[in-house]
N, C-alpha and C positions, 0 to 999 in steps of 0.2 A: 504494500500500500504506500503511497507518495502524496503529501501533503503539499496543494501548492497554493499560496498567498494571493490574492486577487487585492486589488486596489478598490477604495469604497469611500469615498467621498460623501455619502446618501444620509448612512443610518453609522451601525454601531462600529468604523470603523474597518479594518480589513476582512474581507470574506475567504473561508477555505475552501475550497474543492478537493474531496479525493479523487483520486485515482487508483483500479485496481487493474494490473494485465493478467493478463494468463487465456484460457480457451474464451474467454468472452470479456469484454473491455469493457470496465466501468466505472461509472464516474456518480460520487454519491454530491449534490449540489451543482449551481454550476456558473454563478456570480452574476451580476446584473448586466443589463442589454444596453449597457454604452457601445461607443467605439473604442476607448480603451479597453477596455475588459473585455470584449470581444478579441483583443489584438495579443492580450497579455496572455488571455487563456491559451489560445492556439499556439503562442511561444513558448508556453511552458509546455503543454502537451507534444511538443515536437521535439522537443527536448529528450522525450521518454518513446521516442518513435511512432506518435500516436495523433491523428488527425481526427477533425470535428467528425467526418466520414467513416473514422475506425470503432467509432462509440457504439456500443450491442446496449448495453442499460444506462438510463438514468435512473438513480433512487432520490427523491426529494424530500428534504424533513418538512418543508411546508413551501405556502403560496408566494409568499413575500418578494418581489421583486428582484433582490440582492441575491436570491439562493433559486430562483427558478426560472430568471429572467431571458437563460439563452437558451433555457432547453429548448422551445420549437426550433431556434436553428439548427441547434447539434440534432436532432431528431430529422430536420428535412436535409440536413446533409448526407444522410448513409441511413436512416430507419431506424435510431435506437428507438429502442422499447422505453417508455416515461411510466414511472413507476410514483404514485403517489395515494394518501389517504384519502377516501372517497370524501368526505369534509370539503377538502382542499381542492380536491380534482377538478370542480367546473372552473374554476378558477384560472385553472392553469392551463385549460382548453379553451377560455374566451369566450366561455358560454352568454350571450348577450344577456338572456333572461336572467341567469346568478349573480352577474354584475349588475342589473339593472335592480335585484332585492339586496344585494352586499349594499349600494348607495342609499338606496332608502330608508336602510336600516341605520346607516350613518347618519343620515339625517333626525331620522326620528332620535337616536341617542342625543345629539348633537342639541337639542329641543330639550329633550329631558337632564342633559348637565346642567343647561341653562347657560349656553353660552349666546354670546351677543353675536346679535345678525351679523355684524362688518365681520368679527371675527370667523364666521364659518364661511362668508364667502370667501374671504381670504384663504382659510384653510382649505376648502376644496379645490381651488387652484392649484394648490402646491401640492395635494392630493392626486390631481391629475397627473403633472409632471410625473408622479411616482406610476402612477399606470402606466403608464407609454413606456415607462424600462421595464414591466412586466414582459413585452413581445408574446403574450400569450398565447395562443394554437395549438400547443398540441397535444396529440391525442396519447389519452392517459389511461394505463392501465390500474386497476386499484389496489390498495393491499390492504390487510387487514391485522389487527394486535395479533402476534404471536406466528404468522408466515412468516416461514423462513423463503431465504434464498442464495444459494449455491454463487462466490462470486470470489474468482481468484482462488488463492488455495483454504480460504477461510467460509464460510458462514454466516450470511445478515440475519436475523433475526429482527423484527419488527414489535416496537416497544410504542404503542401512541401514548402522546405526553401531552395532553393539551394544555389550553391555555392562555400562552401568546399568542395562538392561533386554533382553530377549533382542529382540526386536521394534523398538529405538530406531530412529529412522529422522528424518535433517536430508532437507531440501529446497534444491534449488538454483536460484536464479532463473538460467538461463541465460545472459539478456539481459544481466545487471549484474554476474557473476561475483561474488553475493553468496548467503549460505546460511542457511537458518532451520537450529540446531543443536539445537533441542531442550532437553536435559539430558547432550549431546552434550559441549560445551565452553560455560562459565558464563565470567564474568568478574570473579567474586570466591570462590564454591565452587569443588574438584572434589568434581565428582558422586561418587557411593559408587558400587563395585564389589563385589559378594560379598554382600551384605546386601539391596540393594534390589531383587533378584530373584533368590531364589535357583534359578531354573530355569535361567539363563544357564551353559553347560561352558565353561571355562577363562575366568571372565570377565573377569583382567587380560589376558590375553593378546589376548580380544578385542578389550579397551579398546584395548589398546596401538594395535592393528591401523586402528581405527578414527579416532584418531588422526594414524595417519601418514596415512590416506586425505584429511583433512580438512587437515591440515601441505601435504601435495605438490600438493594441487590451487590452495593459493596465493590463495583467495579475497581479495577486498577487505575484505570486510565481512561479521561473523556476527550472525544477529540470532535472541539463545537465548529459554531458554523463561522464564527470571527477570533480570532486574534491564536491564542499557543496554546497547547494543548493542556489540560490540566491532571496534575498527578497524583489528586485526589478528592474525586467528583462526590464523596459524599460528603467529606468536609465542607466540598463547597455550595451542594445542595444544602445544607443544614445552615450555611452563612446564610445564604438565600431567603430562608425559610426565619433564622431570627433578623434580618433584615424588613419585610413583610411585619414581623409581631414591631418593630418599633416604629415604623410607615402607621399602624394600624393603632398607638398610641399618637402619635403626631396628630393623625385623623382626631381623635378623639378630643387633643386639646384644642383643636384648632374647633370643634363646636363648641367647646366650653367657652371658648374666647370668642368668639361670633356670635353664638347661638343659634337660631335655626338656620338654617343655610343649604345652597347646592351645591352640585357638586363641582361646579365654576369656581365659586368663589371657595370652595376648601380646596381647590386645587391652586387658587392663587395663594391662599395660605401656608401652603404646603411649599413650593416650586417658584412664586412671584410670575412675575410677566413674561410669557415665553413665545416664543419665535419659530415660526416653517412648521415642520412638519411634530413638534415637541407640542404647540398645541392641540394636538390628539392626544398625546400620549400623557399629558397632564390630568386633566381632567375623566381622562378614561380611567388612568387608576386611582382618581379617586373613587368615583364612582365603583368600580369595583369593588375596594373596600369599602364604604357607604355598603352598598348592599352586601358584601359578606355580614358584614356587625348588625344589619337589621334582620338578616335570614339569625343570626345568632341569639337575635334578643336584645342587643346593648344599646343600639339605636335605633328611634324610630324613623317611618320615613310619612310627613303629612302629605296633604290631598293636595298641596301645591309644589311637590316635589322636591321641598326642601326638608334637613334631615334635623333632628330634633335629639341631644343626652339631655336620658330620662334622671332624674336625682337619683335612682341608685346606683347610677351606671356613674355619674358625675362623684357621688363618695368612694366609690372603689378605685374609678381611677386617681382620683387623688388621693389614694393609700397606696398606692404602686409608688416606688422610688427606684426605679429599673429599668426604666424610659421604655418598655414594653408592654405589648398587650398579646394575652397567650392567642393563638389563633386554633 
């Protein structure tokens, strides 16, 4: 397997692609549909003998522009096979009708943060930009938790891990009890929850879930979708994981200090005034947590959409001196 560095300007920084050779060429990601990254990829893969034309699989951990963005052309260059989680899959086929409820849905969320009209018109412009490096087209076969598949001299195994995306999906090399994560678990971001898709239902609670699935299995070695590899993925699922419980304290002071409020404005509390495409991701994880803590009890949410600590939820948290809140 051969890890190689893709340039990333967009989102979290540098994107990986593997590479595996042997009876069939595969490639698990495959960077976003600029002109550099198109140019870089084909340089490094020629490096290793191996053209857009030589590709037999793609496996994709999710939809996201940055990690799926060239599959159609490596696919109409030679026919690989596009392997991804039915979730994700219209997506990365260009289904007009999936896109056309993915936006809506954006919208509707976008209404219930409570953000200001200028700002989402703003936001869905820069949102667009981000689709047009999708290049989406092609056609996708599906997979599902726990298919395996035969690739190089190892073994993928399919692990879905939603969350960031509803379709996220790590791979498991069986052999080496080591795991391709995605945007799963990073090793200097966490990934955004509530924002970066908002199609995902309860999407910290999935994260969380996802999480412990990736913690308890104990891997050696994760190897995500941006920046170095990490050498020990439970460690860092668990940072993740108590990261989220002090997010979810912040949340909490920040209504005690407002009072009732959306999830707009406890995302400006949280984050301040943000910029491109970070106002998505702001206010999406608020709102994610917002609703984790009202499905839990702690907050309520009124009929105007903004969210309410109840006094017993306001004396516990100010008996906590831990800057967390258990999730």
């Amino acid at each position: 397997m051969e890890r190689i560095t893709l340039g990333n300007t967009y989102f979290e920084g540098e994107n990986d692609t593997y590479l595996f050779t042997g009876d069939r060429t595969t490639l698990i990601d495959t960077g976003i549909a600029t002109e550099g990254t198109r140019e870089q990829l084909a340089d490094s893969l020629a490096e290793y003998g191996v053209s857009f034309a030589d590709v037999d699989d793609i496996f994709l951990t999710h939809y996201h522009a940055d990690h799926a963005g060239l599959a159609a052309e490596i696919q109409d260059a030679g026919g690989a096979t596009v392997h991804a989680h039915p979730e994700d899959a219209p997506l990365i086929e260009g289904d007009d009708e999936a896109w056309d409820d993915f936006r809506d849905q954006q919208r509707r969320a976008f209404d219930e943060w409570g953000m200001p009209e200028n700002r989402q018109e703003a936001l869905l412009t820069v949102m667009q930009t981000g689709v047009d490096h999708h290049a989406a087209g092609s056609e996708v076969e599906t997979f599902a938790d726990g298919d395996r598949f035969d690739v190089g001299e190892t073994t993928l195994e399919v692990m879905h891990t939603p969350g960031h995306t509803a379709g996220l999906s790590s791979f498991v090399m069986t052999d080496r009890n080591e795991v391709f994560t995605g945007d799963a678990v990073l090793p200097v971001y966490t990934p955004n929850v509530g924002g970066a898709d908002v199609r995902v239902d309860r999407p910290l609670e999935r994260y969380l879930d996802a999480l412990g699935r990736i913690a308890d299995a104990d891997f050696d070695r994760a190897w995500p979708g941006h920046r170095d590899p990490i050498d020990d993925p439970t460690a860092r699922a668990e940072e993740i994981v108590h990261h989220h419980e002090e997010r979810a304290y912040r949340v909490l002071r920040a209504l005690d200090d407002l009072g009732p409020a959306s999830a707009w404005k406890v995302s400006d509390e949280l984050f301040g005034d943000l910029e491109n495409i970070h106002v998505l991701h702001g206010p999406g994880e608020a709102s994610a947590h917002l609703d984790h803590l009202t499905r839990a009890g702690a907050i309520e949410k009124d009929d105007d959409g903004t969210y309410t600590l109840p006094d017993d939820t306001r004396e516990r948290f100010h008996d906590r001196d831990d800057g967390r809140w258990p999730l």
